[in-house]
PDB file of N, CA, C and O in Angstrom:
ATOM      1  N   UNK A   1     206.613 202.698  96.743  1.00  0.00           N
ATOM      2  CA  UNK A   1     207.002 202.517  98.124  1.00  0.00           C
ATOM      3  C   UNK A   1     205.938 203.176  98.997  1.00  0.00           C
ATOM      4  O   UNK A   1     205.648 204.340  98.722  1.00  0.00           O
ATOM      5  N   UNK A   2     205.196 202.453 100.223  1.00  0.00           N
ATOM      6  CA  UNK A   2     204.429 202.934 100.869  1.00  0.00           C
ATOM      7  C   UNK A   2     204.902 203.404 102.505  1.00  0.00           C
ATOM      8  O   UNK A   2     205.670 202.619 103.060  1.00  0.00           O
ATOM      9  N   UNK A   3     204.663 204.102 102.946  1.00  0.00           N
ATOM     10  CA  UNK A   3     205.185 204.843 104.099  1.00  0.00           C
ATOM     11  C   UNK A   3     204.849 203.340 105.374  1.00  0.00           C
ATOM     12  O   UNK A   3     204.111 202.355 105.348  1.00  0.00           O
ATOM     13  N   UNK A   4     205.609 203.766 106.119  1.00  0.00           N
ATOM     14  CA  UNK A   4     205.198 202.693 106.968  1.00  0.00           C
ATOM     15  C   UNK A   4     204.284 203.214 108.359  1.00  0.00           C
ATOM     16  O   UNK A   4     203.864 204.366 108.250  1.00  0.00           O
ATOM     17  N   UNK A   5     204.010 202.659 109.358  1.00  0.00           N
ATOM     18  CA  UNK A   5     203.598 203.000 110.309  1.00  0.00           C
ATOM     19  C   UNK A   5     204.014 204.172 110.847  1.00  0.00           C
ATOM     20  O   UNK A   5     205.233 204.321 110.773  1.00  0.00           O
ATOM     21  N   UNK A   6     203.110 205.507 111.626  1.00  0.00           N
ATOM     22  CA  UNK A   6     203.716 206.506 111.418  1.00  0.00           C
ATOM     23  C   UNK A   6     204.219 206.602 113.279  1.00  0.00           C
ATOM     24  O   UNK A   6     204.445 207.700 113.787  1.00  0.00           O
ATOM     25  N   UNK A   7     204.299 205.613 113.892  1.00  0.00           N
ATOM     26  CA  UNK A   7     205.206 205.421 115.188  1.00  0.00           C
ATOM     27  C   UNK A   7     206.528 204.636 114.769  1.00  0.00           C
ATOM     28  O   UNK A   7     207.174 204.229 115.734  1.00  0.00           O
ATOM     29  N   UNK A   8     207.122 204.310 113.346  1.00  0.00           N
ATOM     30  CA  UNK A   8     208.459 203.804 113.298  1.00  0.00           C
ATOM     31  C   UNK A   8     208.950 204.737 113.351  1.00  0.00           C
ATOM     32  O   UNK A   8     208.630 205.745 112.721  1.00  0.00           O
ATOM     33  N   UNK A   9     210.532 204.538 114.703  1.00  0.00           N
ATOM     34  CA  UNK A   9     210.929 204.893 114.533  1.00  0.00           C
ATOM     35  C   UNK A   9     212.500 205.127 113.629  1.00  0.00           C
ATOM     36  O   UNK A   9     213.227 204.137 113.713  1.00  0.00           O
ATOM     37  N   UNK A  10     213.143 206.431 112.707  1.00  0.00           N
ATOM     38  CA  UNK A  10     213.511 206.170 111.433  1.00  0.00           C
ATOM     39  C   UNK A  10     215.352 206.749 112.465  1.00  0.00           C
ATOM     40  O   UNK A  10     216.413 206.605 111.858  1.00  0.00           O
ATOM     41  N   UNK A  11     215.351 207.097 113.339  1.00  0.00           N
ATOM     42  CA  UNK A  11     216.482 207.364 113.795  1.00  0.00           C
ATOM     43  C   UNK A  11     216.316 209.176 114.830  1.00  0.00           C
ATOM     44  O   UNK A  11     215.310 209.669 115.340  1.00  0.00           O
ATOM     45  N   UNK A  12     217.362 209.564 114.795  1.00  0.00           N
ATOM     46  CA  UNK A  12     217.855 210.829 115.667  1.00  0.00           C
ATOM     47  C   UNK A  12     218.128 211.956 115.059  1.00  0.00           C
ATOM     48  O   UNK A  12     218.919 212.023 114.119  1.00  0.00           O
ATOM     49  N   UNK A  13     217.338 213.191 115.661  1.00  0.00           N
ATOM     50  CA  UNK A  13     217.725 214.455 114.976  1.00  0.00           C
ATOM     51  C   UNK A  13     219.520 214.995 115.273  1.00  0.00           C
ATOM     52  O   UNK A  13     220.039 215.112 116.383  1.00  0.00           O
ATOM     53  N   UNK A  14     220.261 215.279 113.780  1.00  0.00           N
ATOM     54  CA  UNK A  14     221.542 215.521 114.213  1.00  0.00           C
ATOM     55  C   UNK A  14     222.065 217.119 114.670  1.00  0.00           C
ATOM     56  O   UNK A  14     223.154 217.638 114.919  1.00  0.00           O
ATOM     57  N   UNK A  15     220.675 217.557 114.628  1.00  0.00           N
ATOM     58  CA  UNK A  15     220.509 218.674 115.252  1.00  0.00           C
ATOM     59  C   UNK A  15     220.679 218.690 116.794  1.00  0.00           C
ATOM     60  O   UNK A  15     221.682 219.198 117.294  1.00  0.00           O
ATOM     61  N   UNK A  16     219.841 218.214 117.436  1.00  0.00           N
ATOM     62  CA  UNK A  16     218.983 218.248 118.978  1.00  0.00           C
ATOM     63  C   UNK A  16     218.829 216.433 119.463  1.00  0.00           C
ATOM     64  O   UNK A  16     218.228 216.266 120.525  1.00  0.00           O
ATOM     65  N   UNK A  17     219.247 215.363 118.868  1.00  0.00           N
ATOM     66  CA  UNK A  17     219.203 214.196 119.119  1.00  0.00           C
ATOM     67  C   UNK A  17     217.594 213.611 119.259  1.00  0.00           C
ATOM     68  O   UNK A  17     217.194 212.448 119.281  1.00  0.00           O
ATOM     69  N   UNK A  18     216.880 214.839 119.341  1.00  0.00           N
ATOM     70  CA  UNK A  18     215.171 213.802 119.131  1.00  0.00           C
ATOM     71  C   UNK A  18     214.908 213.253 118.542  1.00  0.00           C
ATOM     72  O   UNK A  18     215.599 213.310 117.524  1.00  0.00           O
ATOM     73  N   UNK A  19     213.826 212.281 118.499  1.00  0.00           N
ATOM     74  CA  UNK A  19     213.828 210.787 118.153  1.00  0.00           C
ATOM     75  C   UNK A  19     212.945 211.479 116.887  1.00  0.00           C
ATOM     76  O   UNK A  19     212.480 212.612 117.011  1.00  0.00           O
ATOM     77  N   UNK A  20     212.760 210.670 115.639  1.00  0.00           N
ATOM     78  CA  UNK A  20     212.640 210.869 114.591  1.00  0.00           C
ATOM     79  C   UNK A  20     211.774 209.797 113.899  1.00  0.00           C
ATOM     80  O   UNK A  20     212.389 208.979 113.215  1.00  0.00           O
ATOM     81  N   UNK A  21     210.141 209.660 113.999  1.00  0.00           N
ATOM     82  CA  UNK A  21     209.434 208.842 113.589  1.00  0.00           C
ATOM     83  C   UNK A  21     209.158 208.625 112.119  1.00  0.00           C
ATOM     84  O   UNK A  21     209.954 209.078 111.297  1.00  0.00           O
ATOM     85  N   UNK A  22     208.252 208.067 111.795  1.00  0.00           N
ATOM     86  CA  UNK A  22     207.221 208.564 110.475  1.00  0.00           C
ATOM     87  C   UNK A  22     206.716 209.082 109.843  1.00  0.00           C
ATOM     88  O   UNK A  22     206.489 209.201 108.639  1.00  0.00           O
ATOM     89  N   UNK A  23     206.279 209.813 111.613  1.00  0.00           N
ATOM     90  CA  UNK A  23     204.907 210.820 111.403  1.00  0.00           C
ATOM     91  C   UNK A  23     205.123 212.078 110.765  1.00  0.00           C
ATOM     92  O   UNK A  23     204.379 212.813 110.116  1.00  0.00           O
ATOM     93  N   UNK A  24     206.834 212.178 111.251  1.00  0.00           N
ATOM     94  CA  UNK A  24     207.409 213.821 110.916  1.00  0.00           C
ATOM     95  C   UNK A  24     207.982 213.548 109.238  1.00  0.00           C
ATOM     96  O   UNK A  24     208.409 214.568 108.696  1.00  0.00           O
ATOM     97  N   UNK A  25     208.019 212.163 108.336  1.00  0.00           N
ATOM     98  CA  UNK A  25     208.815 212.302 107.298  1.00  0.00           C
ATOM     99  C   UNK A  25     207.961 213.151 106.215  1.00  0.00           C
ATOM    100  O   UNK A  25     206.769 213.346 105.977  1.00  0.00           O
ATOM    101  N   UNK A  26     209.205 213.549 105.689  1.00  0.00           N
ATOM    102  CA  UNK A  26     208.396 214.979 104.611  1.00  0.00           C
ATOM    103  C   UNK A  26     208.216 213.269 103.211  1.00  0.00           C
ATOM    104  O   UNK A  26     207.141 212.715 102.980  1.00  0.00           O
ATOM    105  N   UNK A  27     209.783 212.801 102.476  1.00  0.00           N
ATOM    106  CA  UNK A  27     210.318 212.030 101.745  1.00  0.00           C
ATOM    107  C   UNK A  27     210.844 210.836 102.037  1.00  0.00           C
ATOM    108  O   UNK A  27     211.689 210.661 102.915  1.00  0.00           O
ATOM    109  N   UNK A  28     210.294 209.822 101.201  1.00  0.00           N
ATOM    110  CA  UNK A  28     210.598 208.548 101.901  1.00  0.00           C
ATOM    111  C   UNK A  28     211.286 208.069 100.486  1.00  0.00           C
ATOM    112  O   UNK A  28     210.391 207.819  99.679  1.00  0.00           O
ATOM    113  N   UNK A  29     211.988 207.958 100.191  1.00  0.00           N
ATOM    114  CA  UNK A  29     212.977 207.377  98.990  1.00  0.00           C
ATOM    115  C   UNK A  29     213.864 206.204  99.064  1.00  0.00           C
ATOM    116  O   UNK A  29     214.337 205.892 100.157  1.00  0.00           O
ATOM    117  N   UNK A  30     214.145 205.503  97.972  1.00  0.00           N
ATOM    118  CA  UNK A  30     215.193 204.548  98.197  1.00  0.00           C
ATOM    119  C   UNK A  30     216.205 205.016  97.269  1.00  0.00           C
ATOM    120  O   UNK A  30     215.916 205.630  96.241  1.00  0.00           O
ATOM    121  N   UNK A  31     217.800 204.633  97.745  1.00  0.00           N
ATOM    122  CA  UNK A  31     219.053 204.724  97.293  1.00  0.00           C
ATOM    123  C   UNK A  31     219.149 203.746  96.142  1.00  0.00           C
ATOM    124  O   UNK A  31     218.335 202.841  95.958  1.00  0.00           O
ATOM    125  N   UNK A  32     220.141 203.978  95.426  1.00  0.00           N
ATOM    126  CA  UNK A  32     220.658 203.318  94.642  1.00  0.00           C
ATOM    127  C   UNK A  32     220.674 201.410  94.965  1.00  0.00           C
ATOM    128  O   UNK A  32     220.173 200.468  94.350  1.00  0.00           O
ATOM    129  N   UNK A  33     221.344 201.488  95.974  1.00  0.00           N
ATOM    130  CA  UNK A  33     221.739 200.232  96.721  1.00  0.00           C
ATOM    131  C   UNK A  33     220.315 199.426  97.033  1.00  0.00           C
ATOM    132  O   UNK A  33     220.137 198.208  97.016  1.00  0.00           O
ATOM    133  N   UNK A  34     219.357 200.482  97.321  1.00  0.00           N
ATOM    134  CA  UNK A  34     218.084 199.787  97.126  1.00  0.00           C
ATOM    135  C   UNK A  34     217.752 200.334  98.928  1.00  0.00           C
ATOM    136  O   UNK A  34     216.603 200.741  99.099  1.00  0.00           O
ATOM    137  N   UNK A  35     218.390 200.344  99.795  1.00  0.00           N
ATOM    138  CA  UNK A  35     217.928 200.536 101.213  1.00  0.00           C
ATOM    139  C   UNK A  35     217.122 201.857 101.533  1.00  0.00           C
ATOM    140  O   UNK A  35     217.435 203.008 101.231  1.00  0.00           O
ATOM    141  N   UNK A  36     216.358 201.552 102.001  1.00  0.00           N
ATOM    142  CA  UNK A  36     215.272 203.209 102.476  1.00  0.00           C
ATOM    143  C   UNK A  36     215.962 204.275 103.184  1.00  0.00           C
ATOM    144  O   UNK A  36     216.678 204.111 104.172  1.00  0.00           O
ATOM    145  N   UNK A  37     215.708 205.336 102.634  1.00  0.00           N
ATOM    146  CA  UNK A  37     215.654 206.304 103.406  1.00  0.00           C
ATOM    147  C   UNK A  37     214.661 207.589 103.418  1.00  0.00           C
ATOM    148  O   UNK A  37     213.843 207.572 102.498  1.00  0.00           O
ATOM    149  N   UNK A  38     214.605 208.431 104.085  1.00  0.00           N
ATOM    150  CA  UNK A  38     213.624 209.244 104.763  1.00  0.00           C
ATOM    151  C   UNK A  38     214.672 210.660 105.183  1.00  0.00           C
ATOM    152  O   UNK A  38     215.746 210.734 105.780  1.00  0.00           O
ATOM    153  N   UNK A  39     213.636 211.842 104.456  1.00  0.00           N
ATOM    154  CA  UNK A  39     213.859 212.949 105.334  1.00  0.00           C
ATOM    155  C   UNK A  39     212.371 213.544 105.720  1.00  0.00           C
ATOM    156  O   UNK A  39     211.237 213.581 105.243  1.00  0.00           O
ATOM    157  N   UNK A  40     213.047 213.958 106.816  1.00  0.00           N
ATOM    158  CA  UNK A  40     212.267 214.410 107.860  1.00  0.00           C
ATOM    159  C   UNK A  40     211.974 215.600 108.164  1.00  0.00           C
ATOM    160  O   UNK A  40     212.646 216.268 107.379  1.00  0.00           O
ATOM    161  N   UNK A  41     211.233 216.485 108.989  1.00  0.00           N
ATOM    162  CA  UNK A  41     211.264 217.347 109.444  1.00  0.00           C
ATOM    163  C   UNK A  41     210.845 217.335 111.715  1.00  0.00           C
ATOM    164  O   UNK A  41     209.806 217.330 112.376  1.00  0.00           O
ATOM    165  N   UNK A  42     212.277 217.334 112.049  1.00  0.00           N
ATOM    166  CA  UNK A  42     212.746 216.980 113.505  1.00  0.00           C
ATOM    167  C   UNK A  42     211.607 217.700 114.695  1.00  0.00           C
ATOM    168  O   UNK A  42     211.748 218.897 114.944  1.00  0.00           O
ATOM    169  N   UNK A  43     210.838 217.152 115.178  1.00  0.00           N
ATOM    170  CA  UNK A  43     209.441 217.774 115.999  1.00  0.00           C
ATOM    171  C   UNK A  43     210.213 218.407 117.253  1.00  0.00           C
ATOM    172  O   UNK A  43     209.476 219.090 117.965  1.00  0.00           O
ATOM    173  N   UNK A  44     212.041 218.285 117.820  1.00  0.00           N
ATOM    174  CA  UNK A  44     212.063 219.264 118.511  1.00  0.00           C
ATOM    175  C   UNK A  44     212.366 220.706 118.583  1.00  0.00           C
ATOM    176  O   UNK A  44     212.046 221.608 119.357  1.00  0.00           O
ATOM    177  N   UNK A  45     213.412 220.587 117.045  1.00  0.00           N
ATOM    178  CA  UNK A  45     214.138 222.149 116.701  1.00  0.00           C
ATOM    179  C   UNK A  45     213.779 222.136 115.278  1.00  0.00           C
ATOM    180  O   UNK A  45     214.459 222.773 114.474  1.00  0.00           O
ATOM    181  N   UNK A  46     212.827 221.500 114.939  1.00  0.00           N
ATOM    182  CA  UNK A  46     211.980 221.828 113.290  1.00  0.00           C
ATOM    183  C   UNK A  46     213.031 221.767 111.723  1.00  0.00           C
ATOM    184  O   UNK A  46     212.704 222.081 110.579  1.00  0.00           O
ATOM    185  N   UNK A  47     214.269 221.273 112.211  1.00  0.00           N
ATOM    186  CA  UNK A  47     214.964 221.172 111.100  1.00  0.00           C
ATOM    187  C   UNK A  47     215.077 220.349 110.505  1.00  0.00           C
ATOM    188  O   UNK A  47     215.010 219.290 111.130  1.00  0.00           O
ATOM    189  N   UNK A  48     215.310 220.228 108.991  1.00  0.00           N
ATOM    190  CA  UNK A  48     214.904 218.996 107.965  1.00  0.00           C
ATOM    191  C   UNK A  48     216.516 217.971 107.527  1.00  0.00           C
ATOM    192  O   UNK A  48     217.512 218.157 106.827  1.00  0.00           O
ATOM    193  N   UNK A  49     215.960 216.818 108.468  1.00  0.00           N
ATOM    194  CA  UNK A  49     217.261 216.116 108.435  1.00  0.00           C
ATOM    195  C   UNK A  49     216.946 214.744 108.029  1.00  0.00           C
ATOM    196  O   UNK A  49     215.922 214.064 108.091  1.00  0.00           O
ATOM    197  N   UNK A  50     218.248 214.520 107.554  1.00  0.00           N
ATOM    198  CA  UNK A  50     218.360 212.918 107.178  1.00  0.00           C
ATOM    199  C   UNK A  50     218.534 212.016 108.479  1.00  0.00           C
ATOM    200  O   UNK A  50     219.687 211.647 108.701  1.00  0.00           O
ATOM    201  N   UNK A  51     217.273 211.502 109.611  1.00  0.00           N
ATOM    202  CA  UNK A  51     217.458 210.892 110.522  1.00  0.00           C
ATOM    203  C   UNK A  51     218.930 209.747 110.711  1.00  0.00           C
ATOM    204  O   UNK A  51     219.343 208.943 109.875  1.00  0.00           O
ATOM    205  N   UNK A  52     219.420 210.000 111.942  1.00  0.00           N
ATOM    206  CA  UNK A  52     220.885 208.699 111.945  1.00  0.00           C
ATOM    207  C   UNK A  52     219.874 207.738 112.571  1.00  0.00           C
ATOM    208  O   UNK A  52     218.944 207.997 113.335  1.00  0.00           O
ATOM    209  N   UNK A  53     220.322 206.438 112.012  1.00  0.00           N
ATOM    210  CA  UNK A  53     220.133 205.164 112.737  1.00  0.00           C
ATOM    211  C   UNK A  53     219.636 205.219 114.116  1.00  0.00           C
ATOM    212  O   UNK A  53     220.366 205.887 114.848  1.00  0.00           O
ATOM    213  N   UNK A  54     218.983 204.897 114.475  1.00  0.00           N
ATOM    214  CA  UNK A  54     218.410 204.707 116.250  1.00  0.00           C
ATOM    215  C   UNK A  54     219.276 203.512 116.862  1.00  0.00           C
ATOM    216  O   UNK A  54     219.613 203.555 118.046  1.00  0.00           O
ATOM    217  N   UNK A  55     219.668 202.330 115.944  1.00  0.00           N
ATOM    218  CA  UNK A  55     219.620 201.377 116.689  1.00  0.00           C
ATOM    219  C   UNK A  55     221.419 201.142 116.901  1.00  0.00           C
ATOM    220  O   UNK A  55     221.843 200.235 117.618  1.00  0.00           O
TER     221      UNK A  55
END
């Protein structure tokens, strides 16, 4: 699996609600089910979260 563009954005810090790109993912993994996911580390309060959905 290759990282994608590092301006996608992957969802919201559930910390502080900042927006949660690429650029900040530490792990980019897929689930069981097969769908991507990404943890991050959140560029406004620096905590390492599983971004929520943006959309």
């Amino acid at each position: 699996m290759t990282p994608d563009n590092p301006e996608t954005v992957r969802g919201t810090c559930s910390f502080c609600g900042k927006t949660v790109t690429d650029r900040h993912a530490i792990i980019h993994y897929e689930t069981a089910s097969g769908d991507p996911g990404v943890w991050a580390e959140c560029p406004g309060c620096g905590e390492i979260v599983d971004p929520t959905n943006a959309q």
